[in-house]
N, C-alpha and C positions, 0 to 999 in steps of 0.2 A: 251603497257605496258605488263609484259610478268614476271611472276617468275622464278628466278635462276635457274640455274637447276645443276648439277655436272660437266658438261660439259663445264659448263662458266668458272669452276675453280677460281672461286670471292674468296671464303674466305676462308681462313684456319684459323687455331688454334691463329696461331702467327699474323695474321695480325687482328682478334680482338682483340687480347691483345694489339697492339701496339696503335692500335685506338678504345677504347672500349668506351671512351667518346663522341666517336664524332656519331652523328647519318646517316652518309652515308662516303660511302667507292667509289673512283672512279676503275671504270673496265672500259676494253674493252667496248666500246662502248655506256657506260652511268655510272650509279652508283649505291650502293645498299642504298637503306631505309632502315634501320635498326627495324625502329616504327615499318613502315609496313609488312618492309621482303620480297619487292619487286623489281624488275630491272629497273631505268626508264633509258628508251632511248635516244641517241640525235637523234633529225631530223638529216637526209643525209645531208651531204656536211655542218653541222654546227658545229662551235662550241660552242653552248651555251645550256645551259638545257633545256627541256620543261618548261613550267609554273608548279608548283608542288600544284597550287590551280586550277584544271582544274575545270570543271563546272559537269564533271560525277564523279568528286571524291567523293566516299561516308564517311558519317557523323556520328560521335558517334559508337558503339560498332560494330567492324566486326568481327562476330560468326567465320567466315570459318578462316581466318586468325588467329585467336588464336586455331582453331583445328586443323590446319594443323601442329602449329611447333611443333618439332620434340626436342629442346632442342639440345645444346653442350656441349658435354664430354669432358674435359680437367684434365688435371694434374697439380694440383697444389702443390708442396712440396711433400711431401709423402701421398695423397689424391687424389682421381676421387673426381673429383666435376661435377655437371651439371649447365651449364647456359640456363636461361631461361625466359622470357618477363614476367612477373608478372602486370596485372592490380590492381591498386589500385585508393578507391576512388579520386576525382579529372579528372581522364580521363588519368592518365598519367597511364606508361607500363614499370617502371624502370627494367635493368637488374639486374637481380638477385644470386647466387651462391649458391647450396645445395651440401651439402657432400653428397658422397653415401656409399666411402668403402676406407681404407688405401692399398695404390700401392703392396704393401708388408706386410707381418706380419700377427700377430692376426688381426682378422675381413676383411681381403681381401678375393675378391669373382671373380668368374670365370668372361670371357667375356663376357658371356652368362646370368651370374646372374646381372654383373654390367647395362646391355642392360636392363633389367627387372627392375631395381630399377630404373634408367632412367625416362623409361616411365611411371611408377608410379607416379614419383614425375609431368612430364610435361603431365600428362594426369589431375592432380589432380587442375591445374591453368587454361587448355582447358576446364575443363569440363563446360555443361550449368549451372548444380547449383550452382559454382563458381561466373561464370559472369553474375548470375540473383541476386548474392547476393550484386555482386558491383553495378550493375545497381540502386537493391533498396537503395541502400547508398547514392547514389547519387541523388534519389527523393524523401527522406525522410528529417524531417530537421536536420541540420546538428551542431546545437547545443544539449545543454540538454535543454535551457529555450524553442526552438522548439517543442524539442520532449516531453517536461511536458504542453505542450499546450493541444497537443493530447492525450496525454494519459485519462490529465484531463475529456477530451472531449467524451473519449470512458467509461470512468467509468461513468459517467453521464448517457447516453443511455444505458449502457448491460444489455441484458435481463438474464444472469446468475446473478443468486447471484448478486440482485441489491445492490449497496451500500446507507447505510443510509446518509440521509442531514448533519447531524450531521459529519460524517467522512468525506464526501469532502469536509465540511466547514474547516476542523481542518488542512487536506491535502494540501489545497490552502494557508493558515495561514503558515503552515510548509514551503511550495514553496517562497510564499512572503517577507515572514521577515527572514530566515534561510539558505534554501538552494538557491538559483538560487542569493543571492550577494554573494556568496564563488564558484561557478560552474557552473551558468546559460550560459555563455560563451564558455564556454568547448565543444569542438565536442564532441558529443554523443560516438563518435566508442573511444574514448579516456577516458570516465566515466572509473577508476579502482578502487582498492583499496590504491591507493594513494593519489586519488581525496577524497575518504570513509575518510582517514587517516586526511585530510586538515580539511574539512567541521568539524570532533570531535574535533580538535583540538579547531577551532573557537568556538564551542558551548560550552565544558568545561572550554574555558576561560569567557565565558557568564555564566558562573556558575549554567550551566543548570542539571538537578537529571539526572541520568544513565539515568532513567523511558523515564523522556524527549526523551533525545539523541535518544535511542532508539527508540520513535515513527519518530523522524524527520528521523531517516538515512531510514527506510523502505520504504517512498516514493521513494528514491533515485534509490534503488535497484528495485523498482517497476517500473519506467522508463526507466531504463536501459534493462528491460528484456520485455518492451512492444514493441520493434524494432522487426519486424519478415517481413519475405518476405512474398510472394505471397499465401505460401504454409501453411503462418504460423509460419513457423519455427524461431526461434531466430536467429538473424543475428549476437548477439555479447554473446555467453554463456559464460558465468563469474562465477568462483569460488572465494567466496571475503572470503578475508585472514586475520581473526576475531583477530589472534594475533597479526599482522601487521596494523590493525586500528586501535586496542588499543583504543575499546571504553570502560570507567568504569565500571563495574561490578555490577547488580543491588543486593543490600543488601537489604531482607524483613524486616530488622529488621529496616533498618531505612527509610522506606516507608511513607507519610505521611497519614495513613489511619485512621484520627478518629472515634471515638465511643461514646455511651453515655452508662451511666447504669441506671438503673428504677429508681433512687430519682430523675436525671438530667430530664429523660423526665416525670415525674411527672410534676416536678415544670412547663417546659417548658406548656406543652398542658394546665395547671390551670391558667398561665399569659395569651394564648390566649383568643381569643373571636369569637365568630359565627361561619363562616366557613372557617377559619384558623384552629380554635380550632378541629374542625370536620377532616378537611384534616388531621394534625399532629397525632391524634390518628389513624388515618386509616394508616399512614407512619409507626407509631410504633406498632401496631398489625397486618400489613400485612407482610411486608418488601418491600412493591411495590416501583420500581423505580420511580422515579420523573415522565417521562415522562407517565409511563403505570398509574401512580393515577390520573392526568390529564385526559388523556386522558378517562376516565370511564363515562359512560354513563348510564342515566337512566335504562334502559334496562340491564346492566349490572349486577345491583344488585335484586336477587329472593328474600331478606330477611333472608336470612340465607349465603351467601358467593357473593363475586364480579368475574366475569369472564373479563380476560385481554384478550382482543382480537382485541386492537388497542393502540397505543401511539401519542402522544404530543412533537411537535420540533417548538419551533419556531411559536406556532399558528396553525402550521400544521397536520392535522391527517396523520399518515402513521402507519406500520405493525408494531408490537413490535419488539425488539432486535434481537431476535433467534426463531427460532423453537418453544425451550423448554419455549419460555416468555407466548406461547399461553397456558393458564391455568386458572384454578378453586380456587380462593384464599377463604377457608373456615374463617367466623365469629366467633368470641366467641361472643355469644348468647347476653351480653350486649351493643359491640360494632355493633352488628350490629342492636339492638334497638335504639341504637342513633343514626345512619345513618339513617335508617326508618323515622326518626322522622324530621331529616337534610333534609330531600327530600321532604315529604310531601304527597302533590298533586299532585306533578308532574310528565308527564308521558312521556317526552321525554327532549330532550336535555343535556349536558354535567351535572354530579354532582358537580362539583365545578367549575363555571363560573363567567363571568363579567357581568354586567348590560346589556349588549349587548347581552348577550348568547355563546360570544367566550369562546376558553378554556384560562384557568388564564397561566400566564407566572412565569415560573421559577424563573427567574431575578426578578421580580417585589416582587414574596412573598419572596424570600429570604433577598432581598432588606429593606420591607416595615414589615415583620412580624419576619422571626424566625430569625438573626442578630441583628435587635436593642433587642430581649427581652435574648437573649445568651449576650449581653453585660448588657442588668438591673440584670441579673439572677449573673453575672461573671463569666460565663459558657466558655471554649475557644471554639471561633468560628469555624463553621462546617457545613454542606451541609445536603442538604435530606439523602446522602448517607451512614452517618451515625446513625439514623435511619433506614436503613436497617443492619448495620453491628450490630446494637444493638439486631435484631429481630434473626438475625443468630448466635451470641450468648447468648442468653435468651433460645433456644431452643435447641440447643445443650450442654448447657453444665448446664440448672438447671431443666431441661422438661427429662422427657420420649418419647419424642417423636421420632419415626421410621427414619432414614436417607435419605429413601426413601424418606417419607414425603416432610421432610423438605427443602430437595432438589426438588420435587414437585412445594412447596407452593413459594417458593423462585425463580423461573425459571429456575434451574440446571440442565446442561444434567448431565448423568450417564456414569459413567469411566469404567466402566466394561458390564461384557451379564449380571452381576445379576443385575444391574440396568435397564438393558435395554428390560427385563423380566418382571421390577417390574409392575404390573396393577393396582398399590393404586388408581390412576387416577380415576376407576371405582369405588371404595369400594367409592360410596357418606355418606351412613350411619357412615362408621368408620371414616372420615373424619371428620366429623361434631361435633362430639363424641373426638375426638383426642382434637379438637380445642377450646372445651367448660374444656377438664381436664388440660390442660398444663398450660390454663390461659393466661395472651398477658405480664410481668410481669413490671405494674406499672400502677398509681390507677388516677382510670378515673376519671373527676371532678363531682360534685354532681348532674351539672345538665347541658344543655347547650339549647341555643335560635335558634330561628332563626335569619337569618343574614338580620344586618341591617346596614348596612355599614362599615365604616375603622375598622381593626380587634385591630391593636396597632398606636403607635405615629409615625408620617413620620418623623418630623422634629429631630433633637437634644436636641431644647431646651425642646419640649414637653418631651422627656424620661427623661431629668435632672429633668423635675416635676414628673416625675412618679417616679421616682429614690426616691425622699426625701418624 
């Protein structure tokens, strides 16, 4: 077996056009492979072909053979064009057709520039990073429901910027019920913004908030850009065309972010009891997230402020939120007497626990304490989190209190160098002193116990008796 050579005089111009379909051409003394681009021979004195599956015939990507071709210049219409064997995934090597320059006229180019653009173009399908990026295509999976296997799978382990439990539970949730029955199917190299377009389309008829959509399409975009070869590099970069997915537009104004104001949580923390009563005053004089109040621990608290420098998921201790969650949340001096007092004797384990000593679960107080007494109260229902949003504005807009602070006390990074300057962090006295004048605004109950079991009613019928 032996490549063509000029000599053979095999092919010209017009007899690929005549048989461009077909993938061998007979010559003098054998034919040409077109795949391969090589001559095979007949044995002497035969007429019939070699076997074209011989036992040295090599397998899967031949490097030399895509470096060697050279590409065909033809003339089609009023255009040079180049033909040239393009790998794409699959294994196949379809012929392909690139303009270079008009035969005539504006943007026609010398013989010498057309030879240069040429080899541009058939150097740029030879090259190795070309066909290391098909190859990884090719041992990669070849869905999206494959490749969010993996991904999932690499977000779990990364030692940057690990992600919290909480977000690849929501991730997974997003995969399972959302995206992967509208595009789990879909070859990965084919994820666009068309595929973007379909999946909004499905969710806004699921009458899901912008907010929603939103968090569901970032996954999307996050697997598609987790494809990278050897080197790293992204195998499929995509610019996604935000006017052409046409996902709704988030409106703040009609956000669902409730609030309470100081009569609401008055009433609230007076209807609790024990160590409910105890948490809900710490939610609305701190602004702590659900998980960072949980999560607090004896040691936590010196008497005068609580340091957050762990959180609560699921049962689970891990790192707080951000960075900025690690902090020093100062007392007003009564509320931290009644914490004092909530604690006791004890000198280690969680401040707000179960008989077991685990930390309390989100679901269950919300569940068993501050939803049934927001419905005896008829208060509309609402989360830890507003309790925090109550404590963010009590302090901003009827307090004296520093911006720095408050973004401080709240776990707020800083938008600018003047926040990122700020050192209130250090000033403990002025601190302490801020927290005792601004007040927590809403009026603590007269006294509070120790906990000694159920905080409010589980059942129903028990609230209709508290109710009358």
């Amino acid at each position: 077996m032996r490549t063509p050579t000029q000599s053979d005089n095999v092919l010209t111009v017009s007899t690929i056009d005549h048989a461009a379909s077909s993938h061998d051409f007979w010559v003098h003394g054998g034919f040409v492979d077109l795949e391969a681009g090589e001559l095979i021979e007949l044995d002497s004195g035969c007429d019939m072909l070699t076997d074209a599956t011989a036992r040295t015939r090599r397998r899967g990507y031949k490097v030399m053979s895509r470096r060697c071709q050279s590409g065909t210049m033809v003339k089609m219409g009023n255009m040079w064009r180049v033909r040239v064997r393009v790998d794409v995934p699959g294994g196949r090597r379809p012929l392909r057709s690139f303009s270079i320059c008009p035969v005539s006229g504006p943007g026609s180019l010398s013989t010498a520039q057309r030879e240069a653009k040429r080899w541009e173009i058939v150097s740029r399908y030879n090259s190795q990073d070309y066909l290391r990026k098909i190859a990884a295509q090719q041992g990669t999976g070849t869905t999206f429901r494959a490749q969010s296997m993996l991904w999932m799978s690499n977000c779990r382990g990364r030692k940057r910027k690990p992600i919290k439990d909480a977000t690849l539970t929501n991730w997974q949730s997003y995969l399972d019920n959302h995206i992967l029955p509208v595009i789990g199917n879909q070859p990965i190299a084919e994820v666009n913004s068309t595929s973007m377009r379909n999946l909004v389309e499905v969710l806004v008829g699921k009458r899901l908030s912008p907010q929603s959509i939103k968090h569901i399409c970032l996954p999307v975009k996050k697997v598609k850009a987790s494809v990278v070869d050897a080197n790293g590099d992204e195998l499929y970069p995509i610019k996604w065309n935000k006017m052409y997915i046409d996902a709704p537009v988030i409106d703040p104004r009609k956000q669902n972010t409730p609030s309470l104001v100081g009569e609401e949580v008055t009433k609230i923390v007076a209807a609790l009891e024990d160590g409910m009563q105890m948490a809900h005053i710490l939610f609305a004089a701190t602004g702590l997230r659900a998980g960072e109040l949980f999560g607090l621990d004896v040691r936590h608290f010196d008497g005068y402020s609580v340091k957050v420098e762990q959180s609560v998921w699921q049962g689970k201790v891990q790192a707080p939120k951000t960075q900025n969650s690690y902090r020093t949340v100062d007392l007003h001096p009564d509320v931290a007497a009644m914490l004092s007092a909530f604690i006791g004797d004890r000198k280690d384990g969680f401040i707000f626990r179960t008989s077991t000593g685990k930390p309390l679960g989100q679901s269950n107080i919300l569940r068993r304490s501050l939803h049934p007494v927001l419905e005896i109260l008829r208060i509309k229902p609402c989360g830890f989190h507003a309790l925090r949003r109550f404590r963010n504005t009590y302090l901003r807009n009827y307090t004296s209190c520093p911006n720095g602070l408050r973004n401080f006390w709240l776990g707020w990074s800083g938008k600018d160098m003047s926040d990122h300057y700020d050192k209130i962090r250090e000033d403990t006295d002025y601190r302490r002193n801020v927290a005792k004048s601004v007040g927590i605004g809403f009026d603590l109950p007269k006294s509070t116990s120790v906990p000694k079991g159920r905080n409010v009613p589980k059942s129903k019928k028990e609230r209709e008796l508290v109710r009358t």
